[in-house]
PDB file of N, CA, C and O in Angstrom:
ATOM      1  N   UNK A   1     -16.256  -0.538  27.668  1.00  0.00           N
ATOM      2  CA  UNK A   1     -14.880  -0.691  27.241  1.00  0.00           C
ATOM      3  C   UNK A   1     -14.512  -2.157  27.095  1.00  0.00           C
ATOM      4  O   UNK A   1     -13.915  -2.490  26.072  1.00  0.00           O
ATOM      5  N   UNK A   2     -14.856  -3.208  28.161  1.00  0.00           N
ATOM      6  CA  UNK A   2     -14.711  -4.338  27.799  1.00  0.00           C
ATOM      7  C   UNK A   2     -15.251  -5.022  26.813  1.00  0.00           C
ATOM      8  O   UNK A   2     -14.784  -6.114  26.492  1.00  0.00           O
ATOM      9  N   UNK A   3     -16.556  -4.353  26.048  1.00  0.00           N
ATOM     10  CA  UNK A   3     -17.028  -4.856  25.267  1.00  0.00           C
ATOM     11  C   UNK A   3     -16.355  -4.977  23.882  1.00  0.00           C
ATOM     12  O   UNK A   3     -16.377  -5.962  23.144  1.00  0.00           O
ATOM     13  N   UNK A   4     -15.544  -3.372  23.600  1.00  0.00           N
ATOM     14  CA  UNK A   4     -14.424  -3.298  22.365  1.00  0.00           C
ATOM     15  C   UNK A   4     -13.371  -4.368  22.580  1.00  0.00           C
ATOM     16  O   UNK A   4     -13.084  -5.181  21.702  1.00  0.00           O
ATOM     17  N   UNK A   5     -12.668  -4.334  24.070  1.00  0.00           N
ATOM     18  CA  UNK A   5     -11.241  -5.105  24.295  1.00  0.00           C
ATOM     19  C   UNK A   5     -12.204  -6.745  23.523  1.00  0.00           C
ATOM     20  O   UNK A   5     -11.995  -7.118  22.369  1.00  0.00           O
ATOM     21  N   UNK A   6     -12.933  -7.273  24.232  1.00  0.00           N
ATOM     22  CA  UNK A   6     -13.579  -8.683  23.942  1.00  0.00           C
ATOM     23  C   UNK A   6     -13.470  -8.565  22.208  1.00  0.00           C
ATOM     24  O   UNK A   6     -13.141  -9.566  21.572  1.00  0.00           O
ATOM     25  N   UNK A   7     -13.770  -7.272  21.510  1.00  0.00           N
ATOM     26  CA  UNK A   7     -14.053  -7.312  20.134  1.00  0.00           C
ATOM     27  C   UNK A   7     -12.606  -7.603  19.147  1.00  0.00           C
ATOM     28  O   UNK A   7     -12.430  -8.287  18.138  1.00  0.00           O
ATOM     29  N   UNK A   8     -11.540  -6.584  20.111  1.00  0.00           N
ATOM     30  CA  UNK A   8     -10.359  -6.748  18.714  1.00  0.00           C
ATOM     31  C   UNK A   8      -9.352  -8.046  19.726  1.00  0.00           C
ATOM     32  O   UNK A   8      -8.177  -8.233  19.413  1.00  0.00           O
ATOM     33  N   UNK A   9      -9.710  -8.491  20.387  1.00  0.00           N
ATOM     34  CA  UNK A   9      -9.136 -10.060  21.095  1.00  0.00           C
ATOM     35  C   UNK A   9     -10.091 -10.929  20.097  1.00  0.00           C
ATOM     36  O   UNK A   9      -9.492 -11.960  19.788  1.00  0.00           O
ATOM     37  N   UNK A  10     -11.299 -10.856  19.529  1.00  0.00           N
ATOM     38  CA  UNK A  10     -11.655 -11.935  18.769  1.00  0.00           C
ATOM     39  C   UNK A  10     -11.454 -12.182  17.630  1.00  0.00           C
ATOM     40  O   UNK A  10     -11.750 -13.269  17.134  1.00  0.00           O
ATOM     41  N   UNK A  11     -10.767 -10.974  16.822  1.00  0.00           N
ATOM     42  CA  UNK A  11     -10.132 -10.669  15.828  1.00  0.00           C
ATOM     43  C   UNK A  11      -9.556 -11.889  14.980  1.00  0.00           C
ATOM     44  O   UNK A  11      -9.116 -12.930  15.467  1.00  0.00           O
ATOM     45  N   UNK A  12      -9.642 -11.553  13.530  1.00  0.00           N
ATOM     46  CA  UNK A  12      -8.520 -13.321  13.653  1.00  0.00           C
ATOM     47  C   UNK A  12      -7.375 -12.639  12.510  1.00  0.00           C
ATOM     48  O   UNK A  12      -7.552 -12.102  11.417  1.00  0.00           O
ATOM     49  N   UNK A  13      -6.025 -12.957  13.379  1.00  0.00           N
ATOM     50  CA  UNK A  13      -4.956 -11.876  12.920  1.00  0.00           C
ATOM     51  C   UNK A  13      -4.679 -12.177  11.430  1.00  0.00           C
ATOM     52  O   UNK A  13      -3.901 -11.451  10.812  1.00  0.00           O
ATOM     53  N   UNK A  14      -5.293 -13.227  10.829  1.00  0.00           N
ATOM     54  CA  UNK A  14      -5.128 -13.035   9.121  1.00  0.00           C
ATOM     55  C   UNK A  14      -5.738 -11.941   8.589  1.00  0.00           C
ATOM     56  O   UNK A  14      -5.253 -11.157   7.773  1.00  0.00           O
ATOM     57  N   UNK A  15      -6.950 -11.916   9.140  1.00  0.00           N
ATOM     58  CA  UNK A  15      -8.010 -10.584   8.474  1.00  0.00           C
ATOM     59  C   UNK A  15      -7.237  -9.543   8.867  1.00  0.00           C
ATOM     60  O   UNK A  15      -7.388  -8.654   8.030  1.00  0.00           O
ATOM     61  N   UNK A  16      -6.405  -9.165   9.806  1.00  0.00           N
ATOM     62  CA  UNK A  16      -5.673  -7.736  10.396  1.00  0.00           C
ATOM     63  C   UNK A  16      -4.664  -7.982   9.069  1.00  0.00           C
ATOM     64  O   UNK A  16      -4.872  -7.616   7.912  1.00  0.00           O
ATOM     65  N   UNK A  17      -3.874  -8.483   9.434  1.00  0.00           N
ATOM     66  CA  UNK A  17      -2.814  -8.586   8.328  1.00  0.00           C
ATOM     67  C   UNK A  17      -3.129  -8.181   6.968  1.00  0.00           C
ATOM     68  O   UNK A  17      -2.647  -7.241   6.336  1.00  0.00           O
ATOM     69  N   UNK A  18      -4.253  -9.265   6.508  1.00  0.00           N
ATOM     70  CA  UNK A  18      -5.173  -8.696   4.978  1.00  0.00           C
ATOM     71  C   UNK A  18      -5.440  -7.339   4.866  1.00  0.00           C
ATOM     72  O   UNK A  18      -5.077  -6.590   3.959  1.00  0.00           O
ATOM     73  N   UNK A  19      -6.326  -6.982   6.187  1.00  0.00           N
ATOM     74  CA  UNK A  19      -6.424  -5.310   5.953  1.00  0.00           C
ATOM     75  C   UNK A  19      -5.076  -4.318   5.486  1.00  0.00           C
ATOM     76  O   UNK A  19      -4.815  -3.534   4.573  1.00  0.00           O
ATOM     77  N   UNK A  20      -4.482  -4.805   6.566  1.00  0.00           N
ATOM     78  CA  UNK A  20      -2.988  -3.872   6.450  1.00  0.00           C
ATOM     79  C   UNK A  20      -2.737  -4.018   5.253  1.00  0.00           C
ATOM     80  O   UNK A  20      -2.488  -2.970   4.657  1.00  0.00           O
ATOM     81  N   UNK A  21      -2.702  -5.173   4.530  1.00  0.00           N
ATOM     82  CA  UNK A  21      -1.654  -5.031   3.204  1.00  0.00           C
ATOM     83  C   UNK A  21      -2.833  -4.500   1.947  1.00  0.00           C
ATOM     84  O   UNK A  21      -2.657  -4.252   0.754  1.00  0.00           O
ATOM     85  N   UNK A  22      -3.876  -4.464   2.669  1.00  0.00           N
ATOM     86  CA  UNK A  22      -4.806  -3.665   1.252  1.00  0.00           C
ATOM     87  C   UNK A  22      -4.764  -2.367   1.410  1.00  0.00           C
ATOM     88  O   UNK A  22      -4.863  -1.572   0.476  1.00  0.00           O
ATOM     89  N   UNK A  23      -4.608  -2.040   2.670  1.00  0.00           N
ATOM     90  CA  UNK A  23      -4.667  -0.277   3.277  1.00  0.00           C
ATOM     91  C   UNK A  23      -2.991   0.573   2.414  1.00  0.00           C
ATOM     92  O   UNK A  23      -2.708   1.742   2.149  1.00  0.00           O
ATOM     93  N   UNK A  24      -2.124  -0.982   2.200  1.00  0.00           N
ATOM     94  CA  UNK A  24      -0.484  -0.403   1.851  1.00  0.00           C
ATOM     95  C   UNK A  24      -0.579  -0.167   0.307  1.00  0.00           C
ATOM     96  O   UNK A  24      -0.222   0.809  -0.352  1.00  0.00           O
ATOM     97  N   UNK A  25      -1.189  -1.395  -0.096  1.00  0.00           N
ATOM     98  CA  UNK A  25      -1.706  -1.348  -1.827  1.00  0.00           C
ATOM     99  C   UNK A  25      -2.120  -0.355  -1.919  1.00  0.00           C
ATOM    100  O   UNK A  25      -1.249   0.379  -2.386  1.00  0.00           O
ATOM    101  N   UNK A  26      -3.307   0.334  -1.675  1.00  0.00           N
ATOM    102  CA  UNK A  26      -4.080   1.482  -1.604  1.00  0.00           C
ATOM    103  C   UNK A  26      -3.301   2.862  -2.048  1.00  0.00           C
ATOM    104  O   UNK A  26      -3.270   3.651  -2.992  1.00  0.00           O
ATOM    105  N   UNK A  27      -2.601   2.616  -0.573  1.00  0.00           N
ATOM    106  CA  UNK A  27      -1.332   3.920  -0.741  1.00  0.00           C
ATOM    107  C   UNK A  27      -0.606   3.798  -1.080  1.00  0.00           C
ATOM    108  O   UNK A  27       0.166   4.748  -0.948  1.00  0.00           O
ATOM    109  N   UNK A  28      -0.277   3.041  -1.553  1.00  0.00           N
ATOM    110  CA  UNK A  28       1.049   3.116  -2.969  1.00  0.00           C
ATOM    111  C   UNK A  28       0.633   3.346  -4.280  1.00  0.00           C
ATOM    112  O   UNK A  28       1.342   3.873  -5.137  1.00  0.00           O
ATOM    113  N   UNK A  29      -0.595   2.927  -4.458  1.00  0.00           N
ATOM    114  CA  UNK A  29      -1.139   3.148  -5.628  1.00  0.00           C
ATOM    115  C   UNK A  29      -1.249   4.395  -5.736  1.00  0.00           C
ATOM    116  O   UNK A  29      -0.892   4.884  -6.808  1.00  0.00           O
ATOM    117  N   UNK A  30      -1.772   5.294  -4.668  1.00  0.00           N
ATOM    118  CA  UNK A  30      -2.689   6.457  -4.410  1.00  0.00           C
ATOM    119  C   UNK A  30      -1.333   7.572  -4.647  1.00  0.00           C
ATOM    120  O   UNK A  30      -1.402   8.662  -5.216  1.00  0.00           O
ATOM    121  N   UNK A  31      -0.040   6.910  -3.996  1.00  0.00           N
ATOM    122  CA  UNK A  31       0.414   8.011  -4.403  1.00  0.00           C
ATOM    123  C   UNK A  31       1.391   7.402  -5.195  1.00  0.00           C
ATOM    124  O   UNK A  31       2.453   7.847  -4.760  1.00  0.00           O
ATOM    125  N   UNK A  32       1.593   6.743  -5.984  1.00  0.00           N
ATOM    126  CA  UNK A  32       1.913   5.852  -7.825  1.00  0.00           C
ATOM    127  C   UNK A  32       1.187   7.054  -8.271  1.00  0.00           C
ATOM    128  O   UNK A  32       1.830   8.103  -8.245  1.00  0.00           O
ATOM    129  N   UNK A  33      -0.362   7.104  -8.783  1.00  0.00           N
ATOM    130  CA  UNK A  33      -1.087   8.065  -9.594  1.00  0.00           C
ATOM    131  C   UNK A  33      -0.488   9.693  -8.913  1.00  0.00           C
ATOM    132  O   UNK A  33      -0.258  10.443  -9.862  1.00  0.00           O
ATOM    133  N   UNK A  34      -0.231  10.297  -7.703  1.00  0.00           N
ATOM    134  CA  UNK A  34      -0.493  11.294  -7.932  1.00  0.00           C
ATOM    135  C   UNK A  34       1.420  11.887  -8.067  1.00  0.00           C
ATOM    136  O   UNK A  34       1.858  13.026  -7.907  1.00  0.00           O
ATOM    137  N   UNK A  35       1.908  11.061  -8.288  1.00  0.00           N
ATOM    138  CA  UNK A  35       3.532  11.534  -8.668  1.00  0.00           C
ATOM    139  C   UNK A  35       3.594  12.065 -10.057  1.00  0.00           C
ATOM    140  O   UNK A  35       2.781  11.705 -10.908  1.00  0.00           O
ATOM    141  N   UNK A  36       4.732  13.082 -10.342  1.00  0.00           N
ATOM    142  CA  UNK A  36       4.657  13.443 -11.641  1.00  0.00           C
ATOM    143  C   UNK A  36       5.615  11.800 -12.908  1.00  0.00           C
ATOM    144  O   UNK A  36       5.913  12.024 -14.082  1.00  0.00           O
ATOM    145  N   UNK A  37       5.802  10.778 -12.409  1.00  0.00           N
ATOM    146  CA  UNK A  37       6.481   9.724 -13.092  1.00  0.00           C
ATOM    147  C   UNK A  37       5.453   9.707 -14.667  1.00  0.00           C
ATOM    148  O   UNK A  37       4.248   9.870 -14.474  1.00  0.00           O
ATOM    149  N   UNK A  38       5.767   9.579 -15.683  1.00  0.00           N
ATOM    150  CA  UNK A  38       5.375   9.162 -16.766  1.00  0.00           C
ATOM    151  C   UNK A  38       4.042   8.066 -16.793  1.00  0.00           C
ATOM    152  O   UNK A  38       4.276   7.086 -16.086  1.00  0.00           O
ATOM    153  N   UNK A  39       3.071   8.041 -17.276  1.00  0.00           N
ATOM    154  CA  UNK A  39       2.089   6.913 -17.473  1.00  0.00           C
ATOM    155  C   UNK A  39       2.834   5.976 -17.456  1.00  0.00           C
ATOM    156  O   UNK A  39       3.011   5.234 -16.490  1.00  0.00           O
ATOM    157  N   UNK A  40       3.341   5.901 -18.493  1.00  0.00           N
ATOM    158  CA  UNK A  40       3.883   3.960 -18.144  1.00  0.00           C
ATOM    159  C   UNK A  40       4.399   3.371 -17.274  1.00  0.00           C
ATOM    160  O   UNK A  40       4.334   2.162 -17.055  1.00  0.00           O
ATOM    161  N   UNK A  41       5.129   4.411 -16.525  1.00  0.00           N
ATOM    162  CA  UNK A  41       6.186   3.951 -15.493  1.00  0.00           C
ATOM    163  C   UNK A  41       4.839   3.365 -14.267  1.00  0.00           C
ATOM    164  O   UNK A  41       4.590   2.231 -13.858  1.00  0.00           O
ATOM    165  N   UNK A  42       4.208   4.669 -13.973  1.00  0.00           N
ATOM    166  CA  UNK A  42       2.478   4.567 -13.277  1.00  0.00           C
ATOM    167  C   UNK A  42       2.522   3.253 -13.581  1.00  0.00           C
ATOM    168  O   UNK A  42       3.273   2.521 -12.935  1.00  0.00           O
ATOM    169  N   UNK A  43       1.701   2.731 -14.642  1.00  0.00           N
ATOM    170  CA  UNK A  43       0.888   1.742 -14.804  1.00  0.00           C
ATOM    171  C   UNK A  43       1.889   0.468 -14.585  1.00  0.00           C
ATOM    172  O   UNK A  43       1.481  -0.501 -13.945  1.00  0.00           O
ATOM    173  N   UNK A  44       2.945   0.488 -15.021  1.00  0.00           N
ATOM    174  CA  UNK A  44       4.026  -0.676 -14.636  1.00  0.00           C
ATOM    175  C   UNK A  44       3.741  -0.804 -12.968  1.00  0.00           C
ATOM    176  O   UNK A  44       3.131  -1.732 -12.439  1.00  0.00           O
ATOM    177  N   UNK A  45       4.259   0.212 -12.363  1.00  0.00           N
ATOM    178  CA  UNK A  45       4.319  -0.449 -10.790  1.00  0.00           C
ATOM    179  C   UNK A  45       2.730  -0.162 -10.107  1.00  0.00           C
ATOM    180  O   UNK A  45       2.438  -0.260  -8.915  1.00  0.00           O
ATOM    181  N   UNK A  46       1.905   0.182 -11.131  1.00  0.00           N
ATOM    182  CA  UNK A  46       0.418  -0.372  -9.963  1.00  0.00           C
ATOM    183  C   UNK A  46       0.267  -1.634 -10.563  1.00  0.00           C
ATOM    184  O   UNK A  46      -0.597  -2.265  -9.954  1.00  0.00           O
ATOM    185  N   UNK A  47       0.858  -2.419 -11.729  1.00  0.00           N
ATOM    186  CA  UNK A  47       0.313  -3.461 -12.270  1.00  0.00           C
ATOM    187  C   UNK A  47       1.339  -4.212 -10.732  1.00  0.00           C
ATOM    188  O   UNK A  47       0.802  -4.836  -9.817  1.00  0.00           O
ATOM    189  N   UNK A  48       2.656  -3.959 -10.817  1.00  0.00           N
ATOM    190  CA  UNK A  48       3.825  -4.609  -9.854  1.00  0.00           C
ATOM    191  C   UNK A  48       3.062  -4.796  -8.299  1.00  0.00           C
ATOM    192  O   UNK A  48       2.938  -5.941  -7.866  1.00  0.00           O
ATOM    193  N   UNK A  49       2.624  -3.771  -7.590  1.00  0.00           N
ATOM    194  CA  UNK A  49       1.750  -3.745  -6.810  1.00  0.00           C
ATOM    195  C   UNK A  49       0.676  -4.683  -6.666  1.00  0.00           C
ATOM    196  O   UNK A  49       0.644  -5.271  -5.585  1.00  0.00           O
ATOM    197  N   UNK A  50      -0.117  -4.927  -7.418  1.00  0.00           N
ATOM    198  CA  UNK A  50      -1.211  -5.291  -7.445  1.00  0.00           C
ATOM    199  C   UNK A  50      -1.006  -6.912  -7.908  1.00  0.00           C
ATOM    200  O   UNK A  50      -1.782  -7.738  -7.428  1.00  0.00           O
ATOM    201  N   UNK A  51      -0.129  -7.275  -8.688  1.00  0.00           N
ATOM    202  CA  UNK A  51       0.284  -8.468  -8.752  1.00  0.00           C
ATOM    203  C   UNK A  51       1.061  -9.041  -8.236  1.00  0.00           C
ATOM    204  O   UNK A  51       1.360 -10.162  -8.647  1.00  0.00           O
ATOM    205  N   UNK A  52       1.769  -8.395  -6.978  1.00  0.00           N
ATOM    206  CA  UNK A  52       2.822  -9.110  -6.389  1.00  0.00           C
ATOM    207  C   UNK A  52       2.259  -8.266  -5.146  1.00  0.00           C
ATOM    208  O   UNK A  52       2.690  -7.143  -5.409  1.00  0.00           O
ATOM    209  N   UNK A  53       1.728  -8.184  -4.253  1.00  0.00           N
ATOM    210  CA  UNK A  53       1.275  -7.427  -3.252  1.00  0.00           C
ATOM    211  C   UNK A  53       2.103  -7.285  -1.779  1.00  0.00           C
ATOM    212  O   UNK A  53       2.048  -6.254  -1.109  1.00  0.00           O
ATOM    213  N   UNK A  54       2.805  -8.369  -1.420  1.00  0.00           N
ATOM    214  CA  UNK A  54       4.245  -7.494  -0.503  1.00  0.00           C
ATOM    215  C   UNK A  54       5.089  -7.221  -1.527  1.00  0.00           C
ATOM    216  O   UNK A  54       5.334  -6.075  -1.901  1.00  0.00           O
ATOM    217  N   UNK A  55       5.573  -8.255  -2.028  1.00  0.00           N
ATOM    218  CA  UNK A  55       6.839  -8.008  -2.713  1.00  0.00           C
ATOM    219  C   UNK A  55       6.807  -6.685  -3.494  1.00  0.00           C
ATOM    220  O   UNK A  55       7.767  -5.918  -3.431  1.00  0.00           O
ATOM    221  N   UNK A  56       5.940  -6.462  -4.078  1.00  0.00           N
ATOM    222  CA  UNK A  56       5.375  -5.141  -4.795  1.00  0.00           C
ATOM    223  C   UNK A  56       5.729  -3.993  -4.034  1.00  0.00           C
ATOM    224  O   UNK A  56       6.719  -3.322  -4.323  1.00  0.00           O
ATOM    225  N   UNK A  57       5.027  -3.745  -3.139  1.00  0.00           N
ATOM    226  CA  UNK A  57       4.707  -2.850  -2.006  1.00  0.00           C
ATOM    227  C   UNK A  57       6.046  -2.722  -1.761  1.00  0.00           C
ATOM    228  O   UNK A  57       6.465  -1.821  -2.488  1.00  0.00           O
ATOM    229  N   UNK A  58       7.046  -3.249  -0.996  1.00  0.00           N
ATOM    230  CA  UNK A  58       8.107  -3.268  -0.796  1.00  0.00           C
ATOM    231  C   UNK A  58       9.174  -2.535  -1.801  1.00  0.00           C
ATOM    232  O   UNK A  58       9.855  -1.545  -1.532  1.00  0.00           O
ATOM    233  N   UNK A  59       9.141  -3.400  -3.235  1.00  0.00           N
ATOM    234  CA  UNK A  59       9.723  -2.372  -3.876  1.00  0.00           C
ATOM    235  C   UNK A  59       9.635  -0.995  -4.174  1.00  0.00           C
ATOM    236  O   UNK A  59      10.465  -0.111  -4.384  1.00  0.00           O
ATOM    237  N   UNK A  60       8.358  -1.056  -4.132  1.00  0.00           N
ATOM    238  CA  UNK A  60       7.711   0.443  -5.096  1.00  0.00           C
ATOM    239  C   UNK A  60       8.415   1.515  -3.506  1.00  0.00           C
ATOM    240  O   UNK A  60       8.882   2.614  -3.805  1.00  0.00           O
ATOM    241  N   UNK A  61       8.428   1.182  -2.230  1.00  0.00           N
ATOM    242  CA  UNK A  61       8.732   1.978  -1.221  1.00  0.00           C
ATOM    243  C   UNK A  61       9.935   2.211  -1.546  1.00  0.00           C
ATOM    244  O   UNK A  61      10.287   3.371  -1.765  1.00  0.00           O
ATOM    245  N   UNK A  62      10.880   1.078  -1.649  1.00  0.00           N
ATOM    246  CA  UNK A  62      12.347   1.281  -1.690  1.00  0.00           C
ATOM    247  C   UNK A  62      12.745   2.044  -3.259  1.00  0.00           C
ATOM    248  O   UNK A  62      13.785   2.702  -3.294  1.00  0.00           O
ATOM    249  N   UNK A  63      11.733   1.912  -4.773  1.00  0.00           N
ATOM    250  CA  UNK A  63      12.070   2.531  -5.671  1.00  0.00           C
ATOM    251  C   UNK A  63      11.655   3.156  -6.676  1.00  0.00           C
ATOM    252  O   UNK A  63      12.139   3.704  -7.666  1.00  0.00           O
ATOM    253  N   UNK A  64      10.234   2.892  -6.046  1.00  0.00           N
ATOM    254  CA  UNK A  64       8.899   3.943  -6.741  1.00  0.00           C
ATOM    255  C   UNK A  64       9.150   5.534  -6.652  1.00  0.00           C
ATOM    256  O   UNK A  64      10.036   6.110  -6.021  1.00  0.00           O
ATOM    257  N   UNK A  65       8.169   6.066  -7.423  1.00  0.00           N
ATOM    258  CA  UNK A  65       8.088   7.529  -7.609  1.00  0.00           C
ATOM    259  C   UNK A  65       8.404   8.334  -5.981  1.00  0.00           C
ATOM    260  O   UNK A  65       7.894   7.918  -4.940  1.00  0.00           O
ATOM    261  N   UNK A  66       9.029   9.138  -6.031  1.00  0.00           N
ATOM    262  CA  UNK A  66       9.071   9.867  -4.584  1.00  0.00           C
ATOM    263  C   UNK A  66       7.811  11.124  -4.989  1.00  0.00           C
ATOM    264  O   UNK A  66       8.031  11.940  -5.884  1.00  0.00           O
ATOM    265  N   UNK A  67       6.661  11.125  -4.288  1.00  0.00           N
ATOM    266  CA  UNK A  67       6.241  12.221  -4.352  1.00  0.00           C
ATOM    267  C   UNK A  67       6.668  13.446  -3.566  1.00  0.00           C
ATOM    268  O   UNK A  67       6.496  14.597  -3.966  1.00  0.00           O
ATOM    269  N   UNK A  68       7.271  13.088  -2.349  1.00  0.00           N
ATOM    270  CA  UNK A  68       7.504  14.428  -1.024  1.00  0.00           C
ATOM    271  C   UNK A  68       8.990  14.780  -1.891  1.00  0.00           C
ATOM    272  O   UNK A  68       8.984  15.963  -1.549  1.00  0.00           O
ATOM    273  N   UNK A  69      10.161  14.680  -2.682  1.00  0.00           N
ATOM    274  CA  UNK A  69      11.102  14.345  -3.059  1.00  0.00           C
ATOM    275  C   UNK A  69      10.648  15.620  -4.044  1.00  0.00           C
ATOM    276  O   UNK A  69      11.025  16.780  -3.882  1.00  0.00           O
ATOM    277  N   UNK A  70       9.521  15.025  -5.378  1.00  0.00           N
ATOM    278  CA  UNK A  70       9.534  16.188  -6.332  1.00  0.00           C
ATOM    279  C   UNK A  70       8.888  17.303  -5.774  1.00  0.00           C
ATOM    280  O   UNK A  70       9.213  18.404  -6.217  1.00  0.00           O
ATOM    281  N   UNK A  71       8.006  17.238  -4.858  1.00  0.00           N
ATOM    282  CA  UNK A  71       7.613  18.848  -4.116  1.00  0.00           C
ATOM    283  C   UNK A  71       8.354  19.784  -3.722  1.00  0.00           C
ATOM    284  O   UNK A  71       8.051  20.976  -3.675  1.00  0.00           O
ATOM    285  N   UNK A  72       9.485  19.228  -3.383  1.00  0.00           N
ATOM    286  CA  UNK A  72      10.349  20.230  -2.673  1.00  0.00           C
ATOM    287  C   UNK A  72      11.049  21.201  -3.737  1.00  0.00           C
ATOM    288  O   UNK A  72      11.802  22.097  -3.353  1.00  0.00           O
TER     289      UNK A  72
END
């Protein structure tokens, strides 16, 4: 067990951070493609995403496609 604790203490919290915000890209994208929104609208905010990567992310949460929204 001390051997893991020694592992994510050596961590270097940019790479955590990096992960996180590629793991958020990911899923915004992931569910960008699987919403019923129009292609273009799609391809506009994975381009928004992907070129602006918080700021992106951020919006697309606050005004991207709702997928749980059209299921219901």
């Amino acid at each position: 067990m001390n051997a893991a604790l020694d592992w994510a203490a050596a961590l270097d919290p940019r790479l955590v951070l990096l992960a996180l915000l590629a793991a958020l890209n990911l899923w915004a994208t992931g569910i960008t493609a699987l919403s019923d929104a129009p292609r273009r609208e799609k391809t506009l905010w994975v381009a928004v995403i992907f070129l602006c990567p918080i700021v992106g992310s951020v919006l697309w949460f606050v005004f991207g496609p709702k997928l749980w929204a059209e299921r219901r």
